[in-house]
VMD Tcl script that draws the C-alpha trace (Angstrom):
set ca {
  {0.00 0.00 0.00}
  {1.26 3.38 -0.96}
  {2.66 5.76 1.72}
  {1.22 9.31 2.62}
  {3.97 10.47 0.90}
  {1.76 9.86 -2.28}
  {-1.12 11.13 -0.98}
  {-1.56 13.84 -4.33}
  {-1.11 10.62 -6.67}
  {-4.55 10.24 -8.47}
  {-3.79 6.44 -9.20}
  {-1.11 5.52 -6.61}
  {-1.45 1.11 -7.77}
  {-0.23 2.30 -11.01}
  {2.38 4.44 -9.55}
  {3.65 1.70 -7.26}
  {3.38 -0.66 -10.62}
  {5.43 1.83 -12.86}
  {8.16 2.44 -9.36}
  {8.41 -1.69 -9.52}
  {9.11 -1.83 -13.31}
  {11.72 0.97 -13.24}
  {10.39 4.44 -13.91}
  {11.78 6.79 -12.42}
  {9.11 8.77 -9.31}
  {8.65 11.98 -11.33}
  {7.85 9.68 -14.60}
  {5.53 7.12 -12.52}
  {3.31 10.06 -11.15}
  {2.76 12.21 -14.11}
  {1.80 9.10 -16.35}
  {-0.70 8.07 -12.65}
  {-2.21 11.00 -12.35}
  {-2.73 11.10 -16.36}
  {-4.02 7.68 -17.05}
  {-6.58 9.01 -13.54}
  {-7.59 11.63 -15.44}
  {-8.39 10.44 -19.18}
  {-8.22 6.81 -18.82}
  {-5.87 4.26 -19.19}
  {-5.94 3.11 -22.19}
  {-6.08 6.45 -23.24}
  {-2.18 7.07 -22.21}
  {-1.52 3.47 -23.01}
  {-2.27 4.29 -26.62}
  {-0.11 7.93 -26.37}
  {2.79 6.19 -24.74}
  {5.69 5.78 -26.66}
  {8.62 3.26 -26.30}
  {12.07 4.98 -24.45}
  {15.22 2.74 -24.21}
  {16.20 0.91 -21.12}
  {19.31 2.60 -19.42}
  {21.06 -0.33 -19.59}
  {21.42 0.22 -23.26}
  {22.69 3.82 -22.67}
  {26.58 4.48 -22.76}
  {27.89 6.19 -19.24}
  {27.83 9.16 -20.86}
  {24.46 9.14 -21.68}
  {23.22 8.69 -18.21}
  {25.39 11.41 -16.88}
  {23.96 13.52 -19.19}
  {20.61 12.50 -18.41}
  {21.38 12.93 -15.09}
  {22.69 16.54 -15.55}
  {19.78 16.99 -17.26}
  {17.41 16.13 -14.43}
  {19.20 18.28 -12.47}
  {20.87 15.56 -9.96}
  {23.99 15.91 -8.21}
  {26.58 13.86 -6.82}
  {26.60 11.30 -10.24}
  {30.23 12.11 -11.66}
  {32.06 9.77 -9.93}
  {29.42 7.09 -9.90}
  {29.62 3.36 -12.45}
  {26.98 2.41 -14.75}
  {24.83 0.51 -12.31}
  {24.53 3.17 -9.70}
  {24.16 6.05 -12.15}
  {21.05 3.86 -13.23}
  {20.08 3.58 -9.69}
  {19.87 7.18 -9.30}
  {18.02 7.87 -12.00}
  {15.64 5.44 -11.69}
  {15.26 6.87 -7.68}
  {15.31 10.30 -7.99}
}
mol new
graphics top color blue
foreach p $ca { graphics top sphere $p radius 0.5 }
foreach p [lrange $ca 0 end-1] q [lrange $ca 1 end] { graphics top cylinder $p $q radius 0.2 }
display resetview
């Protein structure tokens, strides 16, 4: 069951679904609160298909990472860089 901490999500069970397959929070609760709003198969049908980060060079994610706005990533290997993305 969700925490309080998601108490503004407007579907938190398909948050805590998208947080279990990998997106990252902010990703999880706008596509929630979305699919709440118009439907599900409504965003289903919009969604498009990104890359897993395993596929992305180190590069990549620390420029995703800059991106997003994180800090503390420079020093960080593949795996954790993936972590924090996925976590922030």
């Amino acid at each position: 069951m969700p925490s309080n901490k998601n108490s503004r999500l407007k579907d938190p069970e398909l948050y805590e679904d998208l947080r279990d397959d990998g997106a990252s929070k902010e990703k999880a609760a706008r596509i929630s609160n979305a699919a709440a709003k118009e439907g599900r198969s409504t965003i289903g049908k919009r969604g498009g298909e990104s890359g897993s980060y395993d596929d992305w060079t180190v590069a990549e994610l620390k420029e995703r990472a800059r991106e997003l706005d994180l800090h503390g990533y420079s020093s960080l290997n593949k795996s954790a860089l993936i972590e924090k993305l996925r976590s922030h």
